[in-house]
C-alpha positions, 0 to 999 in steps of 0.5 A: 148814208154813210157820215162821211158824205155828208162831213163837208163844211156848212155852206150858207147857201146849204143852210137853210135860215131856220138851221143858221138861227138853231145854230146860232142860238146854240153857238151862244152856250159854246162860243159866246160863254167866256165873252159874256161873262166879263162883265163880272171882272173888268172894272173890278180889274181895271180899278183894281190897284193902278187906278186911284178913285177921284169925284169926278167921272174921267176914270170911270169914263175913260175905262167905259171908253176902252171898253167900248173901243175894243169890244168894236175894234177886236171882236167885231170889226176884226174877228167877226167882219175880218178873220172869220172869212179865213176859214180853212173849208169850214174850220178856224183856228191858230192851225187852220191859218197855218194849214192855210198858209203851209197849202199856199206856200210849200212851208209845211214840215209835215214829212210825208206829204206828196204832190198827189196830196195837192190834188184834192179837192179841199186843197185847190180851194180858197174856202171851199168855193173860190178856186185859187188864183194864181196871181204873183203878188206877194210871189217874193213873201211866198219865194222867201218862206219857201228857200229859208227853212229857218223861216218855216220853223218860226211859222210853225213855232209861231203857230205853236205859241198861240195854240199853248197859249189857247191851251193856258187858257183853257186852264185859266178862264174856267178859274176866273170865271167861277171865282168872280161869278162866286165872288158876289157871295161877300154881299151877303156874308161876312168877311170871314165866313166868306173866305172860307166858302169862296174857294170850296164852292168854286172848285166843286162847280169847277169839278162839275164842270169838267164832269160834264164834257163827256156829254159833248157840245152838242148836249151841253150847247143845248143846255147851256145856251138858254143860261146864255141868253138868260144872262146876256137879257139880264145884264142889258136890262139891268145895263139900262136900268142904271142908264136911266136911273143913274147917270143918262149921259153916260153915253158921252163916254162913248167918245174917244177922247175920254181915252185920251184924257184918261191916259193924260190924268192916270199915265203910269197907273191908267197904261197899267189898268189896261191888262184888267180892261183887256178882259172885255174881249176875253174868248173873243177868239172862240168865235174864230176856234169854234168855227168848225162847231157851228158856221160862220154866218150862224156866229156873226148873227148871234154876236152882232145882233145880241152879243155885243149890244148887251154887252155895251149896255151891261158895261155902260150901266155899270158905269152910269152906277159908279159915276154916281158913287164914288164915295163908296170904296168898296163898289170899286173892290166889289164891282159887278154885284154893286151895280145890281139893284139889292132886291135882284142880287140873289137871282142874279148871282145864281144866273151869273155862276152859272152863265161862269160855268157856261163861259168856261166851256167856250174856252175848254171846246176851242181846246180840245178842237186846237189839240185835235188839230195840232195832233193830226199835224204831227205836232202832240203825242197821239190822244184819244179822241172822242166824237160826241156827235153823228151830226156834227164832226166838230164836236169832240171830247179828249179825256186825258186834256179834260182831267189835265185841265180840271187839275191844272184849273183846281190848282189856279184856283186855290193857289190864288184865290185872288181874281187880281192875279188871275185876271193878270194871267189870263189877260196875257194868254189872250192877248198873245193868242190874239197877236198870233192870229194878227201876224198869221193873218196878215200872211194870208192876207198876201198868200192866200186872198193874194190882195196887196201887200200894203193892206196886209201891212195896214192891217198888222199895224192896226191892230197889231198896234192895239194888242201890242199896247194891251200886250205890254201893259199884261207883261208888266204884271209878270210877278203878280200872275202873268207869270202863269200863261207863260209858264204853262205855254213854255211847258207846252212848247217844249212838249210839242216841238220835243214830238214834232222833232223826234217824228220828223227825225224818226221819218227820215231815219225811215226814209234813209233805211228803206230798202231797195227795191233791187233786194226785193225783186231779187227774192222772187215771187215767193220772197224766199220764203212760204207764204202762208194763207191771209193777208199782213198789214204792215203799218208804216209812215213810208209813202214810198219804198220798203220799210225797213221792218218789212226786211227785218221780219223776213229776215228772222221768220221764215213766212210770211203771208200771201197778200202783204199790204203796207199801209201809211195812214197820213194827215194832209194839211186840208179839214177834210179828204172826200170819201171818193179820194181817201186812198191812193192804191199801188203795187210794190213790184210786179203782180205775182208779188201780191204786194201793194201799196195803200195810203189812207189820206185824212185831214185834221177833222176827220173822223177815223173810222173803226178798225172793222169799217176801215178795214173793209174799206181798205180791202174794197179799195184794193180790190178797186184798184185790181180791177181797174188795174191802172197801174201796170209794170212790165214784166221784166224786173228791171223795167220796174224801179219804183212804186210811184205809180198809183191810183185815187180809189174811194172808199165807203164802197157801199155808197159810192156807185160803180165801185166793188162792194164786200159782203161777209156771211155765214155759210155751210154750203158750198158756193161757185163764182157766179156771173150775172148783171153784175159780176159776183165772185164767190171764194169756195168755203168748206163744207164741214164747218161753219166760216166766214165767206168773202164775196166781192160783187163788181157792179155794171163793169166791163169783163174782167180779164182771166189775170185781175179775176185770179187776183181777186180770188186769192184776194178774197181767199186771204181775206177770209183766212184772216188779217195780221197787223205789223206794227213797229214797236220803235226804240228811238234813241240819238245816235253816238256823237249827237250833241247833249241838247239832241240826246236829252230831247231824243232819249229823254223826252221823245221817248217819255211823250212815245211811250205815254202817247197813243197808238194808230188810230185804227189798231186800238180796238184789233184783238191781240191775237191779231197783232204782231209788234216787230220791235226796232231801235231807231238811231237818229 
């Protein structure tokens, strides 16, 4: 069975209850890694410098008080009961609310989109089941996006700050996580032996972490989870331990109003401390980003049921300890380890660097599907791509992001060498990652669930009010890290806006020199030149109209091939595109042209086939679409104005029935057209060598008229002959009398990001021979 029939996403009722608790199991090693390894740092951090120890317990209190406050109020009630149902057919995201949204209201800036694209099926659908309702409310918000381009350009930017911001940390959660964990090393070595192994080991575990992506989640979940569960056991055990043998009345802490009294008595100093005791919910939002690796159910069980209560415990037990020790300086400085009992330290620091090992990958996974995401969207310079997994699709690996993150990381670490500094950056880029996902959601609140304007109101003030709160006090820290997130973000930002503006200017210069289809038409069927045997794929962004390179070819060469087809491989704003409706098929001009239109609609989690799968799908849909011959144009020029006439044909011919399927075989015989229960048409191959013979078998179908069976015989003689791919090698420069600011961002940097980005999917692997790059300069 061919992959794509079964990339759909995972629904509840599909899953059977042992795979739901499989994934979940698995979900701890990807997902809940970085959120089960704050316990290592939070009231190292939150006691770090801002707070002052006194004998009694109200700080220590207070602080288990936020704690507990946010690990409720965020994780749970927000992401797991609120933000979770928000999947884009399966997929989660900063992007996917954005697809969400763009879907709902016409606010994409994605250039080539159609109104056949709002066909498909992923696209009518409110998560994958409910169809959308067409009701008026928020008809106003929606109306207001839709007439001010000005606000779908801060939607996009918005959603580009949260995914630089997942990005950034990506680059400073690995850093944090292995230093705090290696930090405990200070309980059994002197202070100097000690500064000189922390930083070392630390990058070596960093490097053989980043070493292990290629493997892909799949692998690494299976390896990593029972690490997970290892610790989160262990941290709740001990957690208990310290409640009953410490402190039993730590529960009182549970209170909000030692939140008050904390703030009260700290003021400056207690309002500052929460930039370290927003490390709790640190990778909180891999639950929503990791979404499309596992399902929604299998999430919300591992964390409600395991997750969070282990984590309430290991924060109270830390607490219960250092109600009771407030004498010793160092149990602040020290933190985590100190709570410990001493006979259980060493094989709990050994659990804990590598449950840290295991907390960096949640946050490297969800980077690497948020790239993948913002690339499909026309928003990062193509990458490479690597699906480590033929079960699940969401399973990527990005080498060039990879080793990009591992130096970026390697440089936090030794740069640093402080969790202080560290837990300052870190807190800032989580925290606004989190804000974006709140303003979004409020949007899709009223776009998309069409509930009340008022909830969606409710809900931003709510939370917003919270993150707001933690935002500031992170803020504060700006020359003591919090610089950092900042800095890579704005890098970041600068980068996909610079790509995301020069393809759009690049389409329209397209769009504005395309040629006329009157120049076509006047060149006749042999378009003025030979036509020569095989077929041209001419690879274009155009979804309508000539491209330009087409002309510019014809002009300087005098031939061209038989059949010419030009090719638009496009993202659409859904996770998905079925198989039945991957490419839309017409003609350019009249028949005897031999000149057709296919454009091969993908979502931004597809998988891109190879370039000899696709290919074949593409001439089977070609030939699909003759045969059907839906698409009929007088035969007097001037009734034809335009290619706007086109067909929905599948691909994957073999797996879908009724449709034309392709055959490629060695032959030395010579073979005739042959009918039978199912038509099958044969192209004559010579008899004195062997060659590859083309054969198109047409299943249970209605005779096919004398025109359609010519048409699928120099199809099959041309496919034979071979294949010749046009790709546009494009020079894009700002044309004279732009601005300073334009030729900087066009000539500079879209330039630099073209020529270090990948090519299209499908020609990476084509052979050179087969390859023709028809060199243009773009001026936009």
């Amino acid at each position: 069975m061919d992959l794509e029939s079964v990339i759909h996403r995972n629904t509840i009722k599909e899953e059977s209850w042992k795979t739901v608790l499989t994934l979940a199991y698995q979900s701890l090693g990807v997902v809940y890694g970085d959120l089960s390894t704050s316990p290592l740092y939070v009231y190292k951090s939150a006691f770090a410098e801002d707070i002052q120890h006194s004998d009694t317990n109200e700080e220590i209190y207070g602080v288990l008080s936020f704690v507990f406050w946010t690990l409720t109020l965020i994780p749970l009630l927000k992401y797991v009961f609120i933000v979770l149902r928000a999947d884009d057919n399966g997929e989660g995201g900063t992007f996917a609310l954005y697809s969400l949204l763009c879907r709902h209201a016409r606010v994409s800036l994605l250039p080539n989109t159609q109104l056949a694209d709002e066909d498909l099926t992923e696209y009518t659908m409110d998560n994958g089941t409910v169809p959308v309702d067409k009701k008026n409310v928020g008809l106003g918000l929606k109306n207001l996006l839709e007439k001010h381009r000005v606000l779908q350009r801060v939607l996009l930017v918005l959603a580009l700050i949260g995914t630089c911001m997942v990005i950034g940390d990506g680059v400073l959660t690995p850093a944090i996580s292995v230093f705090s964990a290696v930090s405990g090393l200070e309980l059994s070595m002197s202070k100097e032996q000690h500064r000189y192994v922390e930083v070392p080991v630390a990058c070596v575990i960093l490097i053989f972490l980043f070493a292990l992506q290629h493997y892909g989640t799949h692998r690494v979940g299976s390896l990593f989870a029972p690490v997970v569960l290892t610790w989160l056991l262990c941290i709740s055990a001990i957690g208990v331990y310290n409640i009953f043998h410490w402190n039993p009345h730590v529960y009182e802490a549970l209170s909000p109003y030692y939140m008050f009294k904390f703030l009260k008595k700290t003021q400056k100093g207690g309002w500052m401390s929460l930039g370290g005791i927003l490390l709790c919910i640190t990778g909180s939002e891999a639950m929503y980003a990791d979404l499309g690796h596992f399902s929604q159910l299998s999430i919300k069980i591992a964390f409600t049921f395991l997750v969070y209560p282990s984590l309430i415990l290991a924060y109270m037990g830390q607490a219960a300890y250092l109600s009771r020790h407030h004498s010793l300086e160092s149990d602040y400085r020290i933190g985590f380890y100190v709570s410990v009992p001493v006979k259980l330290r060493w094989p709990v620091l050994a659990i804990a660097i590598l449950q840290a090992v295991v907390g960096s990958q949640a946050v490297i996974t969800g980077t690497f599907s948020i790239i993948k995401q913002c690339s499909a969207m026309g928003c990062f310079p193509k990458v490479k791509i690597i699906h480590t997994s033929s079960k699940m699709h969401g399973q990527i690996y990005i080498p060039e992001i990879n080793w990009s993150l591992m130096l970026l990381c390697l440089a936090i670490t030794v740069g640093f060498r402080d969790t202080k500094r560290m837990g300052n950056a870190a807190g800032l880029a989580v925290i606004t990652v989190m804000l974006v996902t709140t303003c979004l959601m409020s949007l899709v609140i009223v776009l998309c669930w069409h509930k009340n304007i008022l909830l969606a109101v409710c809900f931003i003030l709510f939370f917003g009010s919270i993150e707001a709160l933690y935002f500031s006090a992170s803020l504060i820290k700006f020359l003591e890290g919090a610089w950092v997130p900042i800095a890579l973000s704005l890098i970041f930002l600068i980068s996909m806006y610079v790509w995301h503006y020069g393809t759009l200017k690049k389409y329209e210069f397209d769009v504005q020199n395309k040629v006329p289809i009157n120049w076509l038409l006047s060149l006749g069927p042999s378009l003025g030149i030979v036509r020569v045997k095989g077929i041209g794929l001419i690879h274009t962004e155009l979804v309508s109209g000539i491209p330009a390179i087409f002309s510019h070819f014809v002009t300087n060469l005098p031939a061209f091939h038989q059949v010419v087809i030009f090719l638009c491989i496009k993202s659409v704003q859904v996770p998905h595109v079925r198989p039945e409706e991957r490419f839309l098929v017409g003609r350019v001009g009249p028949k005897e042209y031999r000149l057709y239109r296919c454009i091969a609609r993908y979502g931004y989690r597809d998988i891109h086939k190879d370039d000899i799968e696709f290919e074949r799908d593409l001439i089977c849909s070609i030939a699909e679409f003759i045969r059907s011959d839906a698409s009929e144009y007088g035969l007097g020029f001037g009734s034809f104005e335009e290619d706007t006439k086109m067909t929905v044909v599948g691909t994957s011919a073999s797996n879908l029935e009724g449709s034309i399927r392709m055959t490629e075989d060695d032959d030395q015989q010579d073979s005739q057209m042959e009918e039978g229960p199912s038509e099958l048409m044969e192209v004559k191959s010579s008899p004195e060598k062997v060659r590859k013979r083309v054969r198109f078998v047409v299943p249970d179908s209605p005779q096919i008229d004398l025109d359609a069976r010519e048409e699928l015989l120099e199809l099959m003689d041309a496919k034979e002959a071979g294949m010749a791919f046009i790709l546009s090698h494009s020079y894009v420069r700002a044309k004279s009398g732009s601005s300073w600011l334009k030729k900087v961002v066009i000539n500079y940097g879209y330039d630099f990001l073209r020529r270090n980005s990948r090519g299209p999917a499908y020609a990476l692997s084509i052979p050179h021979a087969s390859t023709l790059e028809v060199g243009m300069i773009y001026h936009v």
